[in-house]
NUSEFI-488801 format. One record per residue: residue number from 1; residue in one letter; x, y, z of N, C-alpha, C in turn. Coordinates in nm, 4 decimals, decimal comma, always signed. Layout:
! residues N
+-----+-----+----------+----------+----------+----------+----------+----------+----------+----------+----------+
!   n ! res !     n.px !     n.py !     n.pz !    ca.px !    ca.py !    ca.pz !     c.px !     c.py !     c.pz !
+-----+-----+----------+----------+----------+----------+----------+----------+----------+----------+----------+
! NUM !   A !        X !        Y !        Z !        X !        Y !        Z !        X !        Y !        Z !
...
+-----+-----+----------+----------+----------+----------+----------+----------+----------+----------+----------+
This chain:
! residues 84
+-----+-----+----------+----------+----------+----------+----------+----------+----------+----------+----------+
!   n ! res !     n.px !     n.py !     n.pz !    ca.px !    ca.py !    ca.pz !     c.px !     c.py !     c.pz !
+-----+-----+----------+----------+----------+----------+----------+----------+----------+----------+----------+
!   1 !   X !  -1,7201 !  -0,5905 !  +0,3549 !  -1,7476 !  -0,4528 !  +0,3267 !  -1,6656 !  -0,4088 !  +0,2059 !
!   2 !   X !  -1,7100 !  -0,3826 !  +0,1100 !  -1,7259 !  -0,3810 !  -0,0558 !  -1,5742 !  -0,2741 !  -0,0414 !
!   3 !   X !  -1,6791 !  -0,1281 !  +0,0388 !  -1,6678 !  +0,0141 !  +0,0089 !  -1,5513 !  +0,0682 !  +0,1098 !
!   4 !   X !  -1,4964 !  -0,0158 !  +0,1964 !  -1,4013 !  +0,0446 !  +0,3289 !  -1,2633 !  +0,0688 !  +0,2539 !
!   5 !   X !  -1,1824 !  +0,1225 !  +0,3107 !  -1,0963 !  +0,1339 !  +0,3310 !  -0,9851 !  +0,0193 !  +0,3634 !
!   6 !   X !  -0,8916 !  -0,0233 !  +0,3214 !  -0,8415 !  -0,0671 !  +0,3979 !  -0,6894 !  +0,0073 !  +0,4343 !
!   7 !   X !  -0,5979 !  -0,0306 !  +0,5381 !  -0,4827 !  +0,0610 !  +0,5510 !  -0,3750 !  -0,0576 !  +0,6445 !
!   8 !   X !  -0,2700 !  -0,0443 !  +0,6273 !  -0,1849 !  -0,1189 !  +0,7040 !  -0,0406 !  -0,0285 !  +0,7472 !
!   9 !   X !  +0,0635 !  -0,1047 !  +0,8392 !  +0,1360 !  -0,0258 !  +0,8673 !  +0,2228 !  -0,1222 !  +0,7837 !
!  10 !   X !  +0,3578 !  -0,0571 !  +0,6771 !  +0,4390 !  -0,1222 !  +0,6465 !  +0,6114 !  -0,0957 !  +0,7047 !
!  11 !   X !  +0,6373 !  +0,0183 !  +0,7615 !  +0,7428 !  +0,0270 !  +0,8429 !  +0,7361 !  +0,0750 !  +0,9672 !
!  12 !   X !  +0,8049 !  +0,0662 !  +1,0895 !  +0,7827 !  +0,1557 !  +1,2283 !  +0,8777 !  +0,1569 !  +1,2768 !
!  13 !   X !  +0,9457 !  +0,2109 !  +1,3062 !  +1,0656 !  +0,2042 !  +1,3848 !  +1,0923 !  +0,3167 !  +1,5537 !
!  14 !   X !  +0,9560 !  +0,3116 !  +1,5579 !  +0,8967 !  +0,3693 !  +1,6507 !  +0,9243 !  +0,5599 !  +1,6657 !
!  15 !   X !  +0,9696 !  +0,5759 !  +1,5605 !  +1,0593 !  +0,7114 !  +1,5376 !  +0,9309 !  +0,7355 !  +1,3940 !
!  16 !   X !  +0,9722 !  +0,7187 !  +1,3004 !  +0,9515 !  +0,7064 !  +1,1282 !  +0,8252 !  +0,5457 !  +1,1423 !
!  17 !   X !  +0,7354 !  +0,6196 !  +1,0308 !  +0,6291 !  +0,4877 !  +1,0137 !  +0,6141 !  +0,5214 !  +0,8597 !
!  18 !   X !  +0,5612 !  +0,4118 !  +0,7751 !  +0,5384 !  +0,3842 !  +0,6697 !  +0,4029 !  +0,3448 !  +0,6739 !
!  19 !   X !  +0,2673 !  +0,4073 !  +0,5903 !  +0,1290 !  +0,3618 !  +0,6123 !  +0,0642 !  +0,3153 !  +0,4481 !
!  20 !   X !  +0,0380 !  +0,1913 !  +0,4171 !  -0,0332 !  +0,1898 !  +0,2776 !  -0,1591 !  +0,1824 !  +0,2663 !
!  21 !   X !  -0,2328 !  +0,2295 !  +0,2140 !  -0,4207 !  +0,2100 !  +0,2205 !  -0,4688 !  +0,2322 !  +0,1037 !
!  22 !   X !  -0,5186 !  +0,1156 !  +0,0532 !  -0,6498 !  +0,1305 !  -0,0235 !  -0,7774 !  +0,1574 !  -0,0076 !
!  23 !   X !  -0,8094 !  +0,2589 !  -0,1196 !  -0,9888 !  +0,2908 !  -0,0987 !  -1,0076 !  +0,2833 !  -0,1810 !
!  24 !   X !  -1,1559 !  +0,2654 !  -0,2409 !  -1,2651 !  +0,2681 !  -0,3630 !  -1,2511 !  +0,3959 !  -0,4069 !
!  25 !   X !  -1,2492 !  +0,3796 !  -0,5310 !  -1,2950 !  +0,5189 !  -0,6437 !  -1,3370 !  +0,4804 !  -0,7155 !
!  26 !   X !  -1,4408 !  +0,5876 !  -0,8018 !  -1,4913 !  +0,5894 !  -0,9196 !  -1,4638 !  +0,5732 !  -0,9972 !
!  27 !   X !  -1,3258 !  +0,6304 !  -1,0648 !  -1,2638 !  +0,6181 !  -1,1619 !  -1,1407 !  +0,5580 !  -1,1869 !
!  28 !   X !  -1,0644 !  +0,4835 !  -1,2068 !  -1,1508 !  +0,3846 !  -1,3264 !  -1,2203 !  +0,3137 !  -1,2393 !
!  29 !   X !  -1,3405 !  +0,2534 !  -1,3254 !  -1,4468 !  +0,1859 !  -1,2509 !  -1,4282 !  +0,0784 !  -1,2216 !
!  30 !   X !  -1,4200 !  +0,0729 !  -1,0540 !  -1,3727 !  -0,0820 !  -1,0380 !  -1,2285 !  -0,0409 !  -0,9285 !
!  31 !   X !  -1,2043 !  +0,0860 !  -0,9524 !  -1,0621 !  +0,0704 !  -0,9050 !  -1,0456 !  +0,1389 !  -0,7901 !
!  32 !   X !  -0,8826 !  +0,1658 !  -0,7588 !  -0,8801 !  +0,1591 !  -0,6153 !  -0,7278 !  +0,2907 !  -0,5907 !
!  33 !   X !  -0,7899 !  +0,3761 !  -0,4880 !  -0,6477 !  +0,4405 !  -0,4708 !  -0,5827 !  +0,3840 !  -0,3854 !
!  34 !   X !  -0,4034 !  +0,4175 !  -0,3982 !  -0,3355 !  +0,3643 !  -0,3644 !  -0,2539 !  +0,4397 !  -0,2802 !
!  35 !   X !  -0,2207 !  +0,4588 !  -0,1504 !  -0,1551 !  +0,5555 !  -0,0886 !  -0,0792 !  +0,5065 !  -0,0064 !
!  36 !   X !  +0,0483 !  +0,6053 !  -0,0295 !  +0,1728 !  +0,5465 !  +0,0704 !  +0,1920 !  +0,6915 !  +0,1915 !
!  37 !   X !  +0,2030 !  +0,6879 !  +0,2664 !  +0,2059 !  +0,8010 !  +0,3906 !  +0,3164 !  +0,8008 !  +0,4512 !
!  38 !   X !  +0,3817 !  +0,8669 !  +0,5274 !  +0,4781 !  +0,8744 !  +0,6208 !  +0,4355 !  +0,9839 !  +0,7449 !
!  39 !   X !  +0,5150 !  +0,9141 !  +0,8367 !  +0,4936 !  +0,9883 !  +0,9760 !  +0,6047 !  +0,9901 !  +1,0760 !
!  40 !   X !  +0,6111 !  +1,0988 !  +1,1238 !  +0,7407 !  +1,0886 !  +1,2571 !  +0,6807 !  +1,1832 !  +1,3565 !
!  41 !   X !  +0,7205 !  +1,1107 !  +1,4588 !  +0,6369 !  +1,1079 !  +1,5631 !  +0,7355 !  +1,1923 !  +1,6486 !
!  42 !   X !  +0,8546 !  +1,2405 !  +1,5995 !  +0,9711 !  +1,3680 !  +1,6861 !  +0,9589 !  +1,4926 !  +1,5684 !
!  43 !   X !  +0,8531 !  +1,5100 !  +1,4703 !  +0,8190 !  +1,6225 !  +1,4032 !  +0,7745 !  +1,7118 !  +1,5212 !
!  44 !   X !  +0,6898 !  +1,8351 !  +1,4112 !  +0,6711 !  +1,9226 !  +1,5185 !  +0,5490 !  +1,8951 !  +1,4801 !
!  45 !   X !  +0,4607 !  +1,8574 !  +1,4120 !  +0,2986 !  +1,7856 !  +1,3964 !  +0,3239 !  +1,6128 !  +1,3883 !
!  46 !   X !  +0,3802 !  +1,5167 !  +1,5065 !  +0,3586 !  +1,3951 !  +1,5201 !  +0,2601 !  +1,3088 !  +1,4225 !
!  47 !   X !  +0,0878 !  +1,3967 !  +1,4322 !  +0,0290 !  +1,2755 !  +1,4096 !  +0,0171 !  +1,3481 !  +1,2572 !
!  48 !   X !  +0,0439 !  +1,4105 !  +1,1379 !  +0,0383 !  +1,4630 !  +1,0726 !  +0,1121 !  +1,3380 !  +0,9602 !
!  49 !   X !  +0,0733 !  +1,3220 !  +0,8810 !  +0,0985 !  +1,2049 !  +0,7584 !  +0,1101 !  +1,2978 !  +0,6693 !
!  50 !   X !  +0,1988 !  +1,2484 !  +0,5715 !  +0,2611 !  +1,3186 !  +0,4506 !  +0,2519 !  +1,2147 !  +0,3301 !
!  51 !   X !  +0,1489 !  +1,2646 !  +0,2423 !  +0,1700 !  +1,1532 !  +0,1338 !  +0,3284 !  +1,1256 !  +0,0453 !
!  52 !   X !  +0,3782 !  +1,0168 !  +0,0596 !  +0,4371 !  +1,0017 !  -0,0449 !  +0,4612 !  +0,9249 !  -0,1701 !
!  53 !   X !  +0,3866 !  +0,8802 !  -0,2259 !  +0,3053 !  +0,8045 !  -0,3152 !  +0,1424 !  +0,7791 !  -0,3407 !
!  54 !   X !  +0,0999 !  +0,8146 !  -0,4436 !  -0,0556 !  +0,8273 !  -0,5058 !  -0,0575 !  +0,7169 !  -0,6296 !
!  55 !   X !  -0,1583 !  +0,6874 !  -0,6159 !  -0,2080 !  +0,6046 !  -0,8058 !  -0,3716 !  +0,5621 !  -0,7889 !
!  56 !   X !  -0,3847 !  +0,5955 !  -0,8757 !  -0,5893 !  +0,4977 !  -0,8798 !  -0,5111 !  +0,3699 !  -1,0271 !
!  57 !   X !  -0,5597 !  +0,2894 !  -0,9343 !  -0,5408 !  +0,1395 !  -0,9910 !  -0,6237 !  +0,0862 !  -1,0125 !
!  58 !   X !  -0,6375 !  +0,0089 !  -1,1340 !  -0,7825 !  -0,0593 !  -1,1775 !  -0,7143 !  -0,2002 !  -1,1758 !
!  59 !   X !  -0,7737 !  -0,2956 !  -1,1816 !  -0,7766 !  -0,4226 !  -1,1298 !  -0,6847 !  -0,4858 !  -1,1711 !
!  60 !   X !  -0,6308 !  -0,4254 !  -1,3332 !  -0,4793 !  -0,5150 !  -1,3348 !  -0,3976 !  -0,4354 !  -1,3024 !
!  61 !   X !  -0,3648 !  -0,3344 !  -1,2200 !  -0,2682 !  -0,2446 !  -1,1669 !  -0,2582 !  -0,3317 !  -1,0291 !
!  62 !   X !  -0,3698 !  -0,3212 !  -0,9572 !  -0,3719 !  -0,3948 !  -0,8460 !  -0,3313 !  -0,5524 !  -0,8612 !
!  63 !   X !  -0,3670 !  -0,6439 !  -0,9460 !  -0,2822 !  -0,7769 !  -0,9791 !  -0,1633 !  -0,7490 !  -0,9858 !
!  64 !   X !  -0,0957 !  -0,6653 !  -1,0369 !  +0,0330 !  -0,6702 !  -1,1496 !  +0,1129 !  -0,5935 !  -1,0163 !
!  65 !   X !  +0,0817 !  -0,5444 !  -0,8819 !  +0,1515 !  -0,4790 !  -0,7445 !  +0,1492 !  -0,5942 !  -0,6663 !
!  66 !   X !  +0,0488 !  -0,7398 !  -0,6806 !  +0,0055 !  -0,8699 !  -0,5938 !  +0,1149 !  -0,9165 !  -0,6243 !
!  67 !   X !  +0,1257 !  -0,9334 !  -0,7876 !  +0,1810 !  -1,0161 !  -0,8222 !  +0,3361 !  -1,0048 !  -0,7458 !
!  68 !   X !  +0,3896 !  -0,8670 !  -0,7747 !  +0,5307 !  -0,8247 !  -0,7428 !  +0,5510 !  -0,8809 !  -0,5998 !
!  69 !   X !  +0,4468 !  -0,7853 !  -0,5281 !  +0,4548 !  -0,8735 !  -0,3659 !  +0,4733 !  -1,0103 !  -0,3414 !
!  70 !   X !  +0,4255 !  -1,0852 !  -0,4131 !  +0,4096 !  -1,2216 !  -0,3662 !  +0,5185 !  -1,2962 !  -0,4438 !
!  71 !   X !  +0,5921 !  -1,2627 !  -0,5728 !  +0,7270 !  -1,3071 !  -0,6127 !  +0,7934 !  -1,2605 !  -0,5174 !
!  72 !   X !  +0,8085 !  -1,1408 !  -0,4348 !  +0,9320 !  -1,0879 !  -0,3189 !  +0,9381 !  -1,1954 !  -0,2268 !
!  73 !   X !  +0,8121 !  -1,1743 !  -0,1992 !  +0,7729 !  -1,2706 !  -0,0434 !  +0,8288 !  -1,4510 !  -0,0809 !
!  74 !   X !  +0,8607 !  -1,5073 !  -0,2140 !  +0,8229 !  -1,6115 !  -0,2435 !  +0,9769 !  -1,6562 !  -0,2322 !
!  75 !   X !  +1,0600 !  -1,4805 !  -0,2643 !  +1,2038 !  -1,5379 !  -0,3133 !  +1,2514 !  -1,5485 !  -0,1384 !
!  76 !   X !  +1,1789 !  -1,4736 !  -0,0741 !  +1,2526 !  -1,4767 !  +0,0453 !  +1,2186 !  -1,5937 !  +0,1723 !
!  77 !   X !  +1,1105 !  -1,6987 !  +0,1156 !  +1,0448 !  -1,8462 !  +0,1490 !  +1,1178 !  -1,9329 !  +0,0995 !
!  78 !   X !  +1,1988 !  -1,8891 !  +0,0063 !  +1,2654 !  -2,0451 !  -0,1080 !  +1,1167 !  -2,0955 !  -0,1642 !
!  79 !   X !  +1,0321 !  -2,0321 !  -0,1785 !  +0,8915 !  -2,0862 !  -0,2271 !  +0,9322 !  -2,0385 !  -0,3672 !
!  80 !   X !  +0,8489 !  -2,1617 !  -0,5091 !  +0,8636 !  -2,1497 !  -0,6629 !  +0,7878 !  -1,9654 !  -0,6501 !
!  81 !   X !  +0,8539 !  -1,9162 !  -0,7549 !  +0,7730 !  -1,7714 !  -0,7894 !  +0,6513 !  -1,8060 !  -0,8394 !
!  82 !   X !  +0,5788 !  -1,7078 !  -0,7953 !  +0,4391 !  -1,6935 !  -0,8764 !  +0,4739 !  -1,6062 !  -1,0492 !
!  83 !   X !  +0,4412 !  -1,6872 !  -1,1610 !  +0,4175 !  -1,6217 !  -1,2872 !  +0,3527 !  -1,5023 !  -1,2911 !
!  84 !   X !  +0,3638 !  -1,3921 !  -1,3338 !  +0,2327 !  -1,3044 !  -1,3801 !  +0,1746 !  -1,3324 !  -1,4945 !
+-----+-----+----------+----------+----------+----------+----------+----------+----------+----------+----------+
């Protein structure tokens, strides 16, 4: 599915959560927003998300955020870095 959404959880500490999700946009063509959320669940609106990070990323925005991820992930494997 081309057009979904996707979303993941990147922190929880069962208190405080961290949420990232990509979706399709129009502009630039091809590209993708980028959203970082937060949530606490001892607020006084629990399920209420607060953006804190935005970007529409076009395809080398989105490489050039892979790339970063996967050198982090690589240093913390003892795995060779990935080049960008």
């Amino acid at each position: 599915m081309a057009n979904a959404n996707i979303r993941t959880t990147i922190f929880d500490n069962g208190d405080f959560s961290l949420h990232a999700q990509l979706a399709p946009v129009s502009s630039p063509e091809g590209g993708h927003a980028f959203t970082i959320t937060s949530q606490r669940q001892e607020s006084r609106n629990p399920h209420e998300e607060h953006v804190k990070f935005f970007a529409c990323l076009d395809r080398e925005g989105l490489q050039g955020l892979s790339d970063l991820i996967k050198n982090e992930l690589a240093k913390l494997d003892g795995t060779p870095v990935v080049q960008p």
